[in-house]
N, C-alpha and C positions, 0 to 999 in steps of 0.2 A: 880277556873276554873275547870270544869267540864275534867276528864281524861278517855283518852280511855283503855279499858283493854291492858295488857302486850300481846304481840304475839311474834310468834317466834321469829329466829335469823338470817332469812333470808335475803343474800343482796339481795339492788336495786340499781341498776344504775342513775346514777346522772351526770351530764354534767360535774362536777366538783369532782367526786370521788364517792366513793361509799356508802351508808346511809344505815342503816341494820332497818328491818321491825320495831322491836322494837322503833328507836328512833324518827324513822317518825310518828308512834302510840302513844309518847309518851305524845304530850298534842293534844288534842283537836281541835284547830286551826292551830297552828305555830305547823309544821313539821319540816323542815329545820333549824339545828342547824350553827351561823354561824361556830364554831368551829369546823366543819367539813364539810363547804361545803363553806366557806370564806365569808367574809361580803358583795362580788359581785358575786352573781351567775350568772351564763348566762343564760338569760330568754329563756322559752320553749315557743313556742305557737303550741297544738296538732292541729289535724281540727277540724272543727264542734263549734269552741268557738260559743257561744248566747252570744255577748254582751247584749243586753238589760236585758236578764236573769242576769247576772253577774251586770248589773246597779242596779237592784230592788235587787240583794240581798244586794250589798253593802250597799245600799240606809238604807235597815231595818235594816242593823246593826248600823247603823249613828243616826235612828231615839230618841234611847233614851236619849245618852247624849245630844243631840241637844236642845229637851225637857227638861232636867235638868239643863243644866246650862244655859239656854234665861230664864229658871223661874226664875234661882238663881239670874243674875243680874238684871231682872224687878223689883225683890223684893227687895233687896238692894237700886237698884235707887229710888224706892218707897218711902222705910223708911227715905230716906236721905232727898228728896224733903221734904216730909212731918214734919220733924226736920231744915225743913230751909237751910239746909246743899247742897244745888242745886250746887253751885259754886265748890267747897271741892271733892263732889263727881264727878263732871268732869273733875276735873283737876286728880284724884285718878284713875278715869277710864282710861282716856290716859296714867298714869303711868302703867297701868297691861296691855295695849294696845304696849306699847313702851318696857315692861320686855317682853312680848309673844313673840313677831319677835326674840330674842336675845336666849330664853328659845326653841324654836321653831327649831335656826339653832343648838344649842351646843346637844338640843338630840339626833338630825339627825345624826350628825356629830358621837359624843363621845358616845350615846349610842346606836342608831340603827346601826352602822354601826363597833362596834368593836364587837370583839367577846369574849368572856364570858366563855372559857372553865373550865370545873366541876375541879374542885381539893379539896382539904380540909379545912376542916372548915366551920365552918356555912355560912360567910358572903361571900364566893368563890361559895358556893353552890345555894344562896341566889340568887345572879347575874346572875349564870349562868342558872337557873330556870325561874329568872325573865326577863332576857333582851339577852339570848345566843338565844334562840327558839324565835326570834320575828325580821321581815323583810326581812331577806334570803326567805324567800315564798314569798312578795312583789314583790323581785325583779328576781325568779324566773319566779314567775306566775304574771305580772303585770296585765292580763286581769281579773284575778280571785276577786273575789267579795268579798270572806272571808278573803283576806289580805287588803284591800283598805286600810282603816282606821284605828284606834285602838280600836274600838267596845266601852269597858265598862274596860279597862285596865288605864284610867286616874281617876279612880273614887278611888284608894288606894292614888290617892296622894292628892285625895280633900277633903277624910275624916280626912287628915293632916291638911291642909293647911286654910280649910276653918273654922272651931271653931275657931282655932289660931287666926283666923282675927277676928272675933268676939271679940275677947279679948283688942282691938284696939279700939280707943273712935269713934262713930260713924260716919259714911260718908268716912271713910278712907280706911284704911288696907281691910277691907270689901268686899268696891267698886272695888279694886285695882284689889283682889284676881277674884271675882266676872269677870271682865270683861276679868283674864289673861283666864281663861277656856271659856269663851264666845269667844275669838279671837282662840282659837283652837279649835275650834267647827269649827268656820270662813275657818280656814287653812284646816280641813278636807275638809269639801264643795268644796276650791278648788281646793284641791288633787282629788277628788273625780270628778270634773268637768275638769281635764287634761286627766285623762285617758277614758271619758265616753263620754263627751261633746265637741263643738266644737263651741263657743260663735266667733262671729267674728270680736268683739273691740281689738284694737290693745293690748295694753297691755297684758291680757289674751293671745293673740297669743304667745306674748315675754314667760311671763313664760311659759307657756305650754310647747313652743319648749325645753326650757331651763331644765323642768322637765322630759322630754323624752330625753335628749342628757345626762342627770344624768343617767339614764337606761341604758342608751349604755357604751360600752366597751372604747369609747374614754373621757366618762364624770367620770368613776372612778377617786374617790377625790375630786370630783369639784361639785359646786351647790346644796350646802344641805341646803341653805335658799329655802322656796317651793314660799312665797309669793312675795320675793323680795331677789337682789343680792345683800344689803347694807353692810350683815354683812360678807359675800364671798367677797365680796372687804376690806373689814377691815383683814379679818383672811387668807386672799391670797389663796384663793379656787373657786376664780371666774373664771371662760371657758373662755379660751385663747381668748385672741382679734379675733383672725379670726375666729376663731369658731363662736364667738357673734355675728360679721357680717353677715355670713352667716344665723347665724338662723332667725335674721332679716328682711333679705330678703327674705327667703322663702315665700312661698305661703297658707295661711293657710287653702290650700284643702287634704292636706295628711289626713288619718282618724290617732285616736288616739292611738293606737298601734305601729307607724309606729314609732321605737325608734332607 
């Protein structure tokens, strides 16, 4: 990841304490460390926001994994069909379909939202480089277009993840792998369509509300599944009953900001 040069020592002001020039400069995207500005920050919104502007950027940062992993699992379902292997590979597919949702709430939860401060040793340094500076700007800046998504930061774990399956007799491990990044591509989309869009079928209105009441100050700990509240009811992080009534019944004219 591309680094900004080092700058002074200057504080700035922060809703939640104070962040010195340097650490805000210190990568590229993700400013906001949570270990020093907590794993819930209170969102700003200055004037002047251009949604749409903030939609098309997010949009282009989405665009390349979206294109990498629809090829990676066309290719795979491909090879599989064509080895006969059709049955095998859709039953492997909804396995990396049914790991994603599960894979989906435990990052949100345990590693977007804990914080990761620097201490010693490599693999303390390690964390707090890779997962300390990532989401505190999200939920800073929800409108912001450079935080939507995760860009090109899922791509260290599929140059893991995906040979490994290869190594797996075909139609299997492959597909499984294959389709768990294709359904996070899915879940970006529609992260990406809560905060920008405002589709008027029910369901989307459920999570939508659901995912802006996680923004808010009253949804701290609660709702870190984005697609569905399955595993929030299994792991006791699901929005209080009244709360889910309420969002229920809301109206889905509010725009999507409104957290």
């Amino acid at each position: 990841m591309h680094r900004s040069p080092k700058s002074s020592r200057a504080r700035v002001a922060h809703p939640r304490g104070t962040l010195s020039e340097g650490a805000r400069r210190r990568l590229h995207l993700y400013t906001l460390l949570k270990s020093e500005v907590g794993p819930f920050p209170e969102p700003v919104f200055p004037p002047g926001i251009d949604l749409q502007a903030e939609d098309r950027r997010a949009r282009r940062r989405l665009y390349p994994v979206t294109v990498i992993y629809s090829v990676h699992l066309a290719v795979v379902l491909a090879l599989a069909v064509r080895s006969s292997l059709a049955v095998r590979a859709l039953g492997f597919a909804a396995l990396g379909a049914a790991t994603w949702t599960l894979a989906e709430y435990l990052s949100h939860r345990y590693i977007l939202h804990v914080a990761f401060p620097k201490g010693r040793g490599l693999l303390r340094r390690a964390l707090h480089h890779l997962f300390d500076a990532s989401h505190a700007d999200h939920h800073a800046r929800p409108w912001d277009g450079n935080h939507i998504n995760g860009h090109l930061d899922t791509l260290f774990v599929a140059v893991v993840l995906v040979p490994l399956s290869l190594l797996a007799p075909p139609g299997g491990a492959s597909v499984a792998v294959a389709a768990l990044f294709a359904c996070y591509v899915a879940e970006e989309w529609a992260h990406h369509a809560m905060h920008f869009w405002n589709f008027r079928w029910g369901y989307f209105q459920y999570v939508r509300r659901r995912h802006l009441y996680h923004h808010s100050r009253h949804g701290v700990g609660t709702a870190y599944g984005i697609t569905s509240d399955f595993w929030d009811k299994v792991f006791g992080t699901r929005i209080p009953a009244s709360a889910r009534q309420r969002l229920r019944a809301h109206s889905p004219a509010a725009p999507a900001l409104d957290a």
